[in-house]
C-alpha positions as CSV (number, residue, x, y, z in Angstrom):
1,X,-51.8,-189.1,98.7
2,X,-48.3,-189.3,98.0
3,X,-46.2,-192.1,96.4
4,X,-43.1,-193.1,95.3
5,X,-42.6,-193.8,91.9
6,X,-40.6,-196.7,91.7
7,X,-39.7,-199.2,88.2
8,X,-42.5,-197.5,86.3
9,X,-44.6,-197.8,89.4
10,X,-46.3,-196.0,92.0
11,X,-46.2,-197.1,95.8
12,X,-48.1,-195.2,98.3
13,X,-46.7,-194.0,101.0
14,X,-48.4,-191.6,103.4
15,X,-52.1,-190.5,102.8
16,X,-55.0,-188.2,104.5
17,X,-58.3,-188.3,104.0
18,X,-59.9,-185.2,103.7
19,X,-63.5,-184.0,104.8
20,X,-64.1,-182.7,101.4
21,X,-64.6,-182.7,97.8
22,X,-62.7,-181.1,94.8
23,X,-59.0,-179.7,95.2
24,X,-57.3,-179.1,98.5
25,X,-55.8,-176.4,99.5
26,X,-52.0,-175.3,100.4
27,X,-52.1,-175.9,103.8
28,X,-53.7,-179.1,103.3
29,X,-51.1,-180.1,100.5
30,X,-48.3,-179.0,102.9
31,X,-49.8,-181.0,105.7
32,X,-49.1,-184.3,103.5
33,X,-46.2,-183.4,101.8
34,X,-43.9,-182.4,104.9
35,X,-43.6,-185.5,106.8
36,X,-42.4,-187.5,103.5
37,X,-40.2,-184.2,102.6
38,X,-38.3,-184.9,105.9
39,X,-38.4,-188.2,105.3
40,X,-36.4,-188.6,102.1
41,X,-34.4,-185.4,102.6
42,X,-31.2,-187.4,101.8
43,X,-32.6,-188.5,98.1
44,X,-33.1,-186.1,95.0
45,X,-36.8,-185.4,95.4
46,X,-39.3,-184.1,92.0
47,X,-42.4,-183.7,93.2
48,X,-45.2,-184.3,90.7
49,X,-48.4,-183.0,90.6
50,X,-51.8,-183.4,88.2
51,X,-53.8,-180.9,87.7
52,X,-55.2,-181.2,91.1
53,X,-52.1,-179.8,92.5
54,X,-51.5,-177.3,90.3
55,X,-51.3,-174.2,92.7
56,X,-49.0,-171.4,91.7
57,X,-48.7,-170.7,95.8
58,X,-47.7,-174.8,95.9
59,X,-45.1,-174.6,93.3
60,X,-43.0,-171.6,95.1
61,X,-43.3,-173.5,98.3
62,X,-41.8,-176.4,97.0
63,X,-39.2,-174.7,94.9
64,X,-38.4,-171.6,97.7
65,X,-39.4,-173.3,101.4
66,X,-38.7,-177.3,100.8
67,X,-36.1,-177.0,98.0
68,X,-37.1,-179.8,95.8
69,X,-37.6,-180.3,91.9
70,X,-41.6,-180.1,90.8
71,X,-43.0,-180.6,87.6
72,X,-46.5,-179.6,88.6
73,X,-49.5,-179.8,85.3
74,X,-51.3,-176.5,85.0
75,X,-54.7,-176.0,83.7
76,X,-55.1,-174.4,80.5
77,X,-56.5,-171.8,81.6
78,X,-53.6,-170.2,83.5
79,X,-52.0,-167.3,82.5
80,X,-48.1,-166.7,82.0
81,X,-46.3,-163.7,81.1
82,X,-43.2,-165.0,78.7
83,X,-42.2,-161.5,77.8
84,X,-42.4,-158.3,80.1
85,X,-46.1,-157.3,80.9
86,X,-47.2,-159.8,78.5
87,X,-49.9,-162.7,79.6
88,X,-51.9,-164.9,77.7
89,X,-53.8,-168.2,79.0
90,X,-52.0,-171.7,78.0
91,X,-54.4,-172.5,75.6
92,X,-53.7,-169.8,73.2
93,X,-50.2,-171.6,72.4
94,X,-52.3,-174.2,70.4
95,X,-50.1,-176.7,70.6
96,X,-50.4,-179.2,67.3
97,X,-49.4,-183.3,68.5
98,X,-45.8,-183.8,68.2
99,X,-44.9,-180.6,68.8
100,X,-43.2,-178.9,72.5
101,X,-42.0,-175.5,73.8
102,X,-39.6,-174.7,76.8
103,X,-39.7,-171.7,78.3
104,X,-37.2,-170.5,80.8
105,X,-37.7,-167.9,83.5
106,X,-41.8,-166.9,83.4
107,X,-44.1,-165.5,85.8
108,X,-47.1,-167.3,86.3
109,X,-50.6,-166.2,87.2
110,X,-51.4,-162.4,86.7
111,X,-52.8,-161.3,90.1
112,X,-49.6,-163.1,91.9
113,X,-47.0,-162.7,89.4
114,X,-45.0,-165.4,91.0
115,X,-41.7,-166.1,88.7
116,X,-38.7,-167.8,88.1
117,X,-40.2,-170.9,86.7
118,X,-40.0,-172.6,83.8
119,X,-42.8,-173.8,81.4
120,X,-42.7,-176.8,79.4
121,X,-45.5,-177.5,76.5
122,X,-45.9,-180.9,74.8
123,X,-49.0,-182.2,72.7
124,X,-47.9,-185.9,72.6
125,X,-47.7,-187.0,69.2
126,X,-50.2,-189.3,67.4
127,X,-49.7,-193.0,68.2
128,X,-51.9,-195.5,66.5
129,X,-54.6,-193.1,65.2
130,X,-55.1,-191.6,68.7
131,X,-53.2,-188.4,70.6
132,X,-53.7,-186.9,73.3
133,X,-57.0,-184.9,73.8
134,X,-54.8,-181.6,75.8
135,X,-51.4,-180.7,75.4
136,X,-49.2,-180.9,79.2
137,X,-48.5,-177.5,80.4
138,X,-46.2,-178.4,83.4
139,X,-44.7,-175.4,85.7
140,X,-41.2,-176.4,86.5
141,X,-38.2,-176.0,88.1
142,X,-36.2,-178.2,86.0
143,X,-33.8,-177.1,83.4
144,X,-35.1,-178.9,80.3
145,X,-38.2,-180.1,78.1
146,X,-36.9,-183.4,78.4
147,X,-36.1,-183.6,81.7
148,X,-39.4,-181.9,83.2
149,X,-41.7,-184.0,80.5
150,X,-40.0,-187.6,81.5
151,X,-40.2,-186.7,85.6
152,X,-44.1,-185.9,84.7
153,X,-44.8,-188.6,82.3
154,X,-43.6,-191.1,85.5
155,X,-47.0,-189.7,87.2
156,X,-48.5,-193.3,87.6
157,X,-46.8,-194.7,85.1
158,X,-49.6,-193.4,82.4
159,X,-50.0,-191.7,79.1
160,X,-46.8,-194.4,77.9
161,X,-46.7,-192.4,74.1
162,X,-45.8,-189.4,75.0
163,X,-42.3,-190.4,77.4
């Protein structure tokens, strides 16, 4: 499904229904995403994506083939390399709440090695006794913490604490 986020809200606008269960693949995700692509090619598009959608392969196609900002959530369980022939998984930044990282310019995924993204890192800070059980990881093509953790934190309108 894909929606437009509008005043803190989300409105569907174009959906498929799919003959199967778990994530869907590239061709699938392109299959949905073109028609409104063309459609709003006039407007300043960010894509936004859970961690359903968080294909390496989807990201370049957005960034590369339909030119539009993404700030896709990656599982924690992806590898980067941050420095030259240097990976480790997401979960071994052990984020603390409160606490973000921006990271400019990494590869993602070791057997692709797609690069030229940038990787923002936010454990949302405690609010009211509670935080947030995982930190975001979000592959981005956005130039800023700030700018690729508000577009992502628009997602549905949820997790309010940690705009």
């Amino acid at each position: 499904m894909v929606s437009l986020v509008y005043q803190r809200r989300a409105i569907p606008i174009y959906f498929r229904l799919l003959p199967l269960k778990g994530n869907s693949n590239l061709a699938q995700q392109k299959s949905v995403l073109e028609p409104v692509l063309a459609l709003l090619k006039e407007f300043k598009i960010v894509v936004l994506g859970d961690r359903e959608f968080c294909s390496v392969d989807l990201a370049k196609w957005l960034s590369e083939e339909a030119k539009v900002y993404l700030s896709l959530r990656l599982k924690k369980n992806e590898y980067v390399e941050l420095e030259e022939q240097i990976w480790f998984q997401l979960k071994e930044l052990k984020l603390a709440p409160g606490t973000a990282l921006f990271y400019e310019g990494v590869r993602v995924t070791k057997t692709k090695g797609y690069g030229n993204f940038n990787l923002a890192a936010k454990h949302c800070r405690k609010y009211r006794q509670k935080s947030a059980k995982e930190p975001w990881y979000i592959l981005t093509n956005l130039k800023s913490l700030s700018a690729a953790t508000k577009a992502y934190s628009r997602r549905m309108g949820i997790e309010e604490m940690c705009a």
